[in-house]
C-alpha positions in Angstrom: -45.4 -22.1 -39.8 -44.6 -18.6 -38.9 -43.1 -16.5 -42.0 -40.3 -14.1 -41.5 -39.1 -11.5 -43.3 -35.1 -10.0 -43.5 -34.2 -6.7 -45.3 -30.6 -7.0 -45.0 -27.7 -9.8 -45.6 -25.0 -8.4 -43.4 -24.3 -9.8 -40.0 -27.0 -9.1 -38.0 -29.5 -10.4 -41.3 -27.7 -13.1 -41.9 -27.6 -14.4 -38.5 -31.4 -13.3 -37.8 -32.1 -15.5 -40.9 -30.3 -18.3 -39.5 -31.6 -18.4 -35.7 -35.2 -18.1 -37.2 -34.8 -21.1 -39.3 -33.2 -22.6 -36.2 -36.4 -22.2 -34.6 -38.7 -23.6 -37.2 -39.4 -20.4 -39.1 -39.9 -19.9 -43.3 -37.7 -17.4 -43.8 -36.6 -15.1 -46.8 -34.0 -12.8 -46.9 -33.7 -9.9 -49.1 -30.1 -8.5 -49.5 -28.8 -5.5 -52.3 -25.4 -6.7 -53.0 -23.5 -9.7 -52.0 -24.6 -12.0 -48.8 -21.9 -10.8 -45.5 -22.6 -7.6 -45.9 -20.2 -4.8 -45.2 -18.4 -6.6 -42.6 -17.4 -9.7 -44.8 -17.2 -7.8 -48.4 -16.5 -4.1 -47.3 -15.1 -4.1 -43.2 -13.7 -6.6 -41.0 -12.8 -9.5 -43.6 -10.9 -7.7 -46.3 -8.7 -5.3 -43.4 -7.9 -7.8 -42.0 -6.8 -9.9 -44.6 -4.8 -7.0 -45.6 -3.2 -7.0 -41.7 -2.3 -10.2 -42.1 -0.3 -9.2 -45.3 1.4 -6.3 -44.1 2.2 -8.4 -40.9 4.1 -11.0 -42.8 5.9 -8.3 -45.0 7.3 -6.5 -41.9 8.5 -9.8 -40.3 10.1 -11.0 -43.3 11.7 -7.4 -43.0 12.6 -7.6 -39.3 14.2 -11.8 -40.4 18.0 -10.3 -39.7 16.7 -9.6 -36.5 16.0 -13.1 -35.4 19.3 -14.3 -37.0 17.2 -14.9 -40.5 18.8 -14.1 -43.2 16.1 -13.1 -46.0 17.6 -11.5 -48.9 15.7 -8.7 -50.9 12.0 -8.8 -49.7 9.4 -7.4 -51.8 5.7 -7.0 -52.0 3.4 -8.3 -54.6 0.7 -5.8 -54.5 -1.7 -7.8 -57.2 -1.2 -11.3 -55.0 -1.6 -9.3 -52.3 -5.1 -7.7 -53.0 -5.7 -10.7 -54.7 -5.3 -12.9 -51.3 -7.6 -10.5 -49.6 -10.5 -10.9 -52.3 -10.0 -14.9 -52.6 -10.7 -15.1 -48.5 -13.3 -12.9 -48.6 -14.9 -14.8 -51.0 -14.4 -18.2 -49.1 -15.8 -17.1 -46.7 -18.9 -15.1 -48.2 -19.6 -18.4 -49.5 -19.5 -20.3 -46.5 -22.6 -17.6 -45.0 -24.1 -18.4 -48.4 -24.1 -22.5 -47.6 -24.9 -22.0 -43.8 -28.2 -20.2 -45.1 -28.7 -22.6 -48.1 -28.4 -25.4 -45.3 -30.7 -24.0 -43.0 -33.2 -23.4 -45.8 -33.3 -19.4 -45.6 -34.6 -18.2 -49.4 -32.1 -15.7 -50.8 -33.2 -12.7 -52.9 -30.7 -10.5 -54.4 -32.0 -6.5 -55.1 -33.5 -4.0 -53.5 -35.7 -4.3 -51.1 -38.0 -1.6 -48.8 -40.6 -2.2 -46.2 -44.0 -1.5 -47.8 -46.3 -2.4 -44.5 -46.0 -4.4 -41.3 -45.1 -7.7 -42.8 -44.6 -6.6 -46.0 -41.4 -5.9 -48.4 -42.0 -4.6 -51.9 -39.1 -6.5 -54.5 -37.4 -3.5 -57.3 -37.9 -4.7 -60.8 -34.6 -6.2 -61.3 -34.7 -8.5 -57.9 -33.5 -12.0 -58.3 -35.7 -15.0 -57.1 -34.1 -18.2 -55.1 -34.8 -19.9 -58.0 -33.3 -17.9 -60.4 -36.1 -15.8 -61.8 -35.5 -11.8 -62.5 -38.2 -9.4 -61.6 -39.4 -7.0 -64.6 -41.9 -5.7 -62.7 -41.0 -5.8 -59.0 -43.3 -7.8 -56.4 -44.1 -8.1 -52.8 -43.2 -10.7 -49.9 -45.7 -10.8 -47.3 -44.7 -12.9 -43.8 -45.5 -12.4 -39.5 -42.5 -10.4 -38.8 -39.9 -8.3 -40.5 -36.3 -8.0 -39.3 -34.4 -4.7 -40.6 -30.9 -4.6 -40.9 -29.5 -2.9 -43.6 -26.2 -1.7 -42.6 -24.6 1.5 -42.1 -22.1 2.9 -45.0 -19.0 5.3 -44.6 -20.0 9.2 -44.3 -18.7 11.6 -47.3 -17.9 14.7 -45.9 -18.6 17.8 -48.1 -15.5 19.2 -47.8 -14.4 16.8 -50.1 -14.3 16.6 -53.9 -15.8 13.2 -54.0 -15.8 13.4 -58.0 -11.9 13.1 -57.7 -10.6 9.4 -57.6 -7.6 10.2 -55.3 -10.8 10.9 -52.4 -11.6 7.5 -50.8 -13.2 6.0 -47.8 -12.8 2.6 -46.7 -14.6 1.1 -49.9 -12.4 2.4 -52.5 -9.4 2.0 -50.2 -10.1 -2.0 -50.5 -9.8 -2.1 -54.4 -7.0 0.6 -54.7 -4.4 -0.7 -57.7 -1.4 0.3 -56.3 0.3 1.4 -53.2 0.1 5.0 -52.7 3.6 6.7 -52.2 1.5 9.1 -49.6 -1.8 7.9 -48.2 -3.2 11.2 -45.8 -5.8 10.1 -43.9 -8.3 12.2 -42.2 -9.8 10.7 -38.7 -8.2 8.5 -36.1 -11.1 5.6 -35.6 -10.9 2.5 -35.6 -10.9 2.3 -39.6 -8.4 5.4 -40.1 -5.8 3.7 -37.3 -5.7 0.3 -38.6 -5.3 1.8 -42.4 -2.8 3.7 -41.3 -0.8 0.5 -39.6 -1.5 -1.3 -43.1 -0.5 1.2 -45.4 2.8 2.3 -43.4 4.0 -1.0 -43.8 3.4 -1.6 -47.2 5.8 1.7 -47.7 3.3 4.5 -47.9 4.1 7.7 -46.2 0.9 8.2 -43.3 -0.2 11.2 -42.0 -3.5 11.0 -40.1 -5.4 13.4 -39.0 -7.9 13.7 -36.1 -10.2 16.4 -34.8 -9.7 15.2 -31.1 -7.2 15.3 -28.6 -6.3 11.8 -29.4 -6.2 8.9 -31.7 -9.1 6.3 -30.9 -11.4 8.8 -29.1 -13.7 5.9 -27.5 -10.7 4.6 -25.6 -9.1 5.0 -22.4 -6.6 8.6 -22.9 -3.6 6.6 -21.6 -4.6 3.9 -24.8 -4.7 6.9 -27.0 -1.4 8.6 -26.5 0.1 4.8 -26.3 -0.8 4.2 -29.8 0.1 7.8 -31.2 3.8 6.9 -29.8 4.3 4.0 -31.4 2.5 5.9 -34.5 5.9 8.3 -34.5 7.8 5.2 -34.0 7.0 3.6 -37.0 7.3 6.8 -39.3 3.3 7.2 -39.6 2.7 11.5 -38.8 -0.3 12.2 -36.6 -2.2 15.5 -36.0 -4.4 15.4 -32.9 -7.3 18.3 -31.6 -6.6 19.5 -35.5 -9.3 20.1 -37.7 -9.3 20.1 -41.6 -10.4 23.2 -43.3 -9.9 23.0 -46.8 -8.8 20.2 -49.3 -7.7 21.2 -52.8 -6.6 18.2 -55.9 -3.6 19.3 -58.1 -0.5 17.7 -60.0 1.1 17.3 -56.7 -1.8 15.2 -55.1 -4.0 16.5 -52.4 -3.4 19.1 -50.5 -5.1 19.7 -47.1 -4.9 22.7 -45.5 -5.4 22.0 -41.2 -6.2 24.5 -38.8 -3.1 26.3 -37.4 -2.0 26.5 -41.3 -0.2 23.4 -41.7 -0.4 21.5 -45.0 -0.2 17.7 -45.5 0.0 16.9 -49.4 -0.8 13.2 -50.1 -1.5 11.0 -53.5 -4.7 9.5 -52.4 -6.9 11.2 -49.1 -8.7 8.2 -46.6 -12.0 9.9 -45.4 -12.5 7.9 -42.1 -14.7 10.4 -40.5 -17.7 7.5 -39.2 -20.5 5.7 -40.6 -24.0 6.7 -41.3 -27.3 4.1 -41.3 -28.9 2.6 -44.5 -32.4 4.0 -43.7 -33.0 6.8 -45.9 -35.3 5.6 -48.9 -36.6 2.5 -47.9 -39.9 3.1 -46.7 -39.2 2.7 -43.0 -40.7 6.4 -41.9 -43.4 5.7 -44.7 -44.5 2.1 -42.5 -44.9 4.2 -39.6 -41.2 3.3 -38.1 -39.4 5.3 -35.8 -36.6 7.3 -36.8 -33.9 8.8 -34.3 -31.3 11.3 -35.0 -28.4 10.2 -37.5 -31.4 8.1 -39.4 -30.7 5.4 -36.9 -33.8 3.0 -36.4 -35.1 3.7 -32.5 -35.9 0.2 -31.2 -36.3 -1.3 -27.3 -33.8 -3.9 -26.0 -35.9 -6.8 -27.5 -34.7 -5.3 -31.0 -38.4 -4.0 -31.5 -39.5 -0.7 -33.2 -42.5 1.5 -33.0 -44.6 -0.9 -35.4 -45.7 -4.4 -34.0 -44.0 -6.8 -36.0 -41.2 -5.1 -37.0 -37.8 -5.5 -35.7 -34.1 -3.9 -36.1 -30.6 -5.0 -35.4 -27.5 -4.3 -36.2 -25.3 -1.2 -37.1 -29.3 0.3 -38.7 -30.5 0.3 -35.1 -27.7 2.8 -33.6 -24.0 2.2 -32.0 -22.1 0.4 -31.0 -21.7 -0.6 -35.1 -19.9 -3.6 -34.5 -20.3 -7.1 -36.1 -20.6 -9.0 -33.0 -22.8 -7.0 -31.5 -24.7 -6.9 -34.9 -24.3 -11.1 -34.4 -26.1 -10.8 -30.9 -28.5 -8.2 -31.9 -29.7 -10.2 -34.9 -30.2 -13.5 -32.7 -32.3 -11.6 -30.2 -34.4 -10.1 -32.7 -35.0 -13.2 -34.2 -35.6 -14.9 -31.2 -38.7 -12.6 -30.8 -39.7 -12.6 -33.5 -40.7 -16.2 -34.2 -41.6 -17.1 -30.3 -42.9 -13.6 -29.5 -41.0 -14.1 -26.7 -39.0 -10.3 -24.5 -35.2 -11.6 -25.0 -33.5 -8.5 -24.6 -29.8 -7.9 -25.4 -27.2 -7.5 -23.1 -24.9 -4.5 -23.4 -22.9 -5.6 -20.1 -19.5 -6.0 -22.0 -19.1 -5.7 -26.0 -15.6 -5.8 -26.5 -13.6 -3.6 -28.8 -10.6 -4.6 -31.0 -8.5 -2.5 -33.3 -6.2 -4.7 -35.6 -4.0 -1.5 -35.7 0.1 -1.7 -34.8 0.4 -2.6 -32.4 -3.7 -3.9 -31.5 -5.9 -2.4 -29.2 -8.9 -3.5 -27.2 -11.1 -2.7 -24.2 -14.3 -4.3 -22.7 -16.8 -3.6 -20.2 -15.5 -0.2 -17.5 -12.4 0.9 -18.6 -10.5 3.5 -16.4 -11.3 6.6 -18.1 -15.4 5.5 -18.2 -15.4 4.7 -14.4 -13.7 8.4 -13.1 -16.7 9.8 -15.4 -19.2 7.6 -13.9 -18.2 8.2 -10.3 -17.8 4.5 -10.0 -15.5 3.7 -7.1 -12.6 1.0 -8.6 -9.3 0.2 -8.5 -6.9 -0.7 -11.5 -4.6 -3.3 -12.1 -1.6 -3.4 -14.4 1.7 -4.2 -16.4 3.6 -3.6 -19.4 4.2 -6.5 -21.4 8.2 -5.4 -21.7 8.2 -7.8 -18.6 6.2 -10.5 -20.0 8.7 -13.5 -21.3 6.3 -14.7 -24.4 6.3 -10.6 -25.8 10.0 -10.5 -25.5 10.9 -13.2 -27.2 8.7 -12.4 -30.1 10.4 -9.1 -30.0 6.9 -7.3 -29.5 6.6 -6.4 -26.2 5.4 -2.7 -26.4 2.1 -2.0 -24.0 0.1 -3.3 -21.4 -2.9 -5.0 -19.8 -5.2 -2.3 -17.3 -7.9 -4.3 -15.5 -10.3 -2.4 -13.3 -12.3 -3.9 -10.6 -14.2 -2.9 -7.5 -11.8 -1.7 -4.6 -10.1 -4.5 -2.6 -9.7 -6.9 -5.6 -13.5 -7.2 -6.2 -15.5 -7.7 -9.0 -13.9 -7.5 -12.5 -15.4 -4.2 -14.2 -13.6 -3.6 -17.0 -10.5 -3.6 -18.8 -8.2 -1.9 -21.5 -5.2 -3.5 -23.4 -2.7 -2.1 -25.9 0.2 -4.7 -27.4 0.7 -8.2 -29.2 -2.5 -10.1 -29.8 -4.6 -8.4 -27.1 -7.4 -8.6 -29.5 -7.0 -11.8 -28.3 -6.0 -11.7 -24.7 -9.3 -9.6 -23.9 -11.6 -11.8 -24.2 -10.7 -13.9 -20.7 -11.5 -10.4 -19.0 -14.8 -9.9 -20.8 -15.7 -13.4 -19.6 -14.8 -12.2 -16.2 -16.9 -9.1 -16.7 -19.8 -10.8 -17.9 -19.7 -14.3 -15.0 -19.3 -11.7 -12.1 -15.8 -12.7 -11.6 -13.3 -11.1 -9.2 -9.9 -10.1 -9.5 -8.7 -13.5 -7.2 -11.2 -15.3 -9.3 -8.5 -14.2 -12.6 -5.5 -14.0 -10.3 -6.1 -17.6 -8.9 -6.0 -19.2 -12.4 -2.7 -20.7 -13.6 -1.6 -19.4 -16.7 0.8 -21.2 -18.8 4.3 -20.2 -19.0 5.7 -18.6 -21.0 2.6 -17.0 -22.6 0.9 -13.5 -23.8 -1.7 -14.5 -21.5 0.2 -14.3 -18.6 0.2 -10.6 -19.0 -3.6 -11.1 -18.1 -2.7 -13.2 -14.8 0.2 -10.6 -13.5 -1.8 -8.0 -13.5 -4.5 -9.7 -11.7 -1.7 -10.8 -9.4 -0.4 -7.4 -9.1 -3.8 -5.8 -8.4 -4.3 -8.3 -5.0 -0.6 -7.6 -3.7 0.8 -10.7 -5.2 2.9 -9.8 -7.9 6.4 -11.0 -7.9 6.9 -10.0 -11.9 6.3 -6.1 -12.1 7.3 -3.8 -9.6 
């Protein structure tokens, strides 16, 4: 029975663990902290759990609105960080039972890559069956499967011995909500902070060194976002860099280029995310090592040692979960069989649980005027789309780009209610070769988010009687 290895519980580990048992494989996997990774106990879970919580605050603030009367609303801070801990644990322990039912062996420690085919155990490593390591010890299988993780950068401009400097981790167990949160880059991480925190009653500033909030995205998603940013009270600095940051009474007190100040409780440093690569012996086995200490591997998930394989946000961007899902059944796939799968990088979508959401997949406008690639784009505003209105959320709208004349689907970018959602019809059009009459020619029920989808579609082949 062929024997394979994991250095790494978070998505792309876990799910390489499972597909390789899946496939008639012994497999062990080795894993620091707790099983899920950074995503489940550190990333996507927790935020948005705490999403969900600010969401339900502001509707029950927005009840008159809708003709509901509500009375005082308050938040519950301690239920409300204590929600987010109790899911995330539900669900850590759902991976846990998927890999206890698929017979993966757990080890919790540390972990390095000693050889091809080889990871040396710390002294302290727990055993599946319960044994504790007081000397450390090596597991020896056919393949090994790296994916430990990335982890948030710490900028040295910081003061990180001072507890009102955070990134994302310390954000996540905060006691209390800051009367000023300052928050310095406009990702993904920083944006949907800054959506969570504003409506829990903090005062938001972010801060971002490029011209616009969400750099990876479309400019027309970017300067959609930073208006409804102003809307909701939450201050954003774009193209403006931070020089200095200082602690005193007041809080913290960043000094920007141009010589404006922000002065905030607690600081978010949202600046990226490095790999976990440094110190475990990948260099030292004779694996390749590319700039920013990402793990260089081929699109079968394969590094410069036979044997040895990488996936997930360790093997280089995009560092996202799902992809880290795909990355980690591919490599596994090989791994066992010894088979060339190779991944497929056609359309990864991208969501961003800010307020209000944002995602893209596959061409977007902006990518295809860089690439030269001759398209068309299709689109509306969801102020016209019945379902939005009536929820009261109808700022935004659905961009599709395709090949000229209503050909082929290439890409799309959304900004509004639930797009998060709603993109995920377009990436299946991206990805099955679809054209824009393939999307314009499917009903879409009335009166629905989704039809925001099909009038654009419409619009884009001259058939649009809903936008103008």
């Amino acid at each position: 029975m062929t024997k394979i290895l994991v250095l790494g519980g978070g998505p792309a580990g876990y799910v390489a663990a499972g597909r390789a048992a899946q496939l008639g494989a012994e497999v062990t996997l080795v894993e620091a902290r707790e099983i899920g990774g950074t995503c489940l106990n550190r990333g996507c879970v927790p935020t948005k759990a705490m999403v969900a919580g600010a969401e339900r605050l502001h509707e029950a603030r927005r009840g008159a609105d809708y003709g509901v009367v509500t009375g005082a609303v308050s938040l519950d801070f301690d239920a409300f960080m204590a929600r987010k801990d109790a899911v995330t644990s539900r669900l850590r322990d759902g991976v846990a039972h998927l890999l206890r039912t698929r017979k993966v062996e757990v080890v919790t420690g540390r972990g390095t890559l000693a050889a091809r085919g080889r990871i040396r155990l710390e002294p302290g490593a727990t055993l599946p069956d319960g044994t504790v390591l007081a000397q450390g010890a090596e597991l020896e299988g056919d393949a090994v499967i790296l994916a430990t993780g990335s982890e948030p950068v710490r900028m040295g401009l910081f003061d990180w011995d001072d507890p009102r400097i955070l990134t994302s981790d310390e954000l996540l167990h905060i006691d209390h909500v800051p009367a000023s949160l300052a928050i310095v880059g406009g990702g993904v991480i920083g944006c949907e902070f800054a959506s969570v925190f504003n409506r829990l009653g903090s005062e938001v500033s972010v801060v971002e060194m490029l011209p616009q909030l969400l750099p990876g995205e479309d400019q027309r998603v970017g300067r959609t976002l930073q208006q409804s940013f102003k809307k909701a009270g939450i201050a954003v600095h774009v193209k403006t860099a931070v020089e200095s940051a200082e602690g005193g009474g007041a809080g913290v007190a960043l000094r920007l280029a141009g010589g404006a100040e922000v002065v905030a409780e607690c600081v978010l440093v949202a600046v990226g995310r490095r790999p976990v690569s440094a110190g475990l012996g990948y260099e030292e086995a004779g694996v390749e090592v590319g700039p920013g200490g990402f793990v260089v591997v081929d699109e079968t998930c394969r590094t410069s040692v036979d044997g040895v394989f990488a996936a997930g946000d360790v093997a280089g961007p995009p560092l996202l979960a799902h992809w880290a899902y795909h990355q980690g059944a591919v490599a596994a796939g090989n791994a066992v069989t010894g088979s060339r799968l190779e991944v497929d990088r056609s359309v990864v979508p991208s969501c961003v649980f800010s307020s209000p959401e944002v995602a893209s997949c596959g061409l977007t406008e902006d990518r295809a005027k860089a690439a030269g690639v001759e398209h068309e784009v299709a689109g509306v505003r969801f102020n016209g789309n019945s379902k939005a209105v009536c929820d009261g959320d109808a700022d935004g709208f659905v961009r599709v780009v395709c090949e000229p004349g209503g050909g082929r689907v290439l890409g799309a970018s959304l900004v509004g209610p639930h797009v998060t959602e709603l993109v995920h019809e377009l990436a299946l059009a991206v990805h099955r070769g679809l054209t824009l009459e393939d999307v314009a020619g499917a009903i879409h029920a009335h009166p629905t988010l989704s039809e925001a989808v099909a009038e654009a579609a419409l619009a884009g082949v001259g058939r649009g009687v809903h936008s103008v």
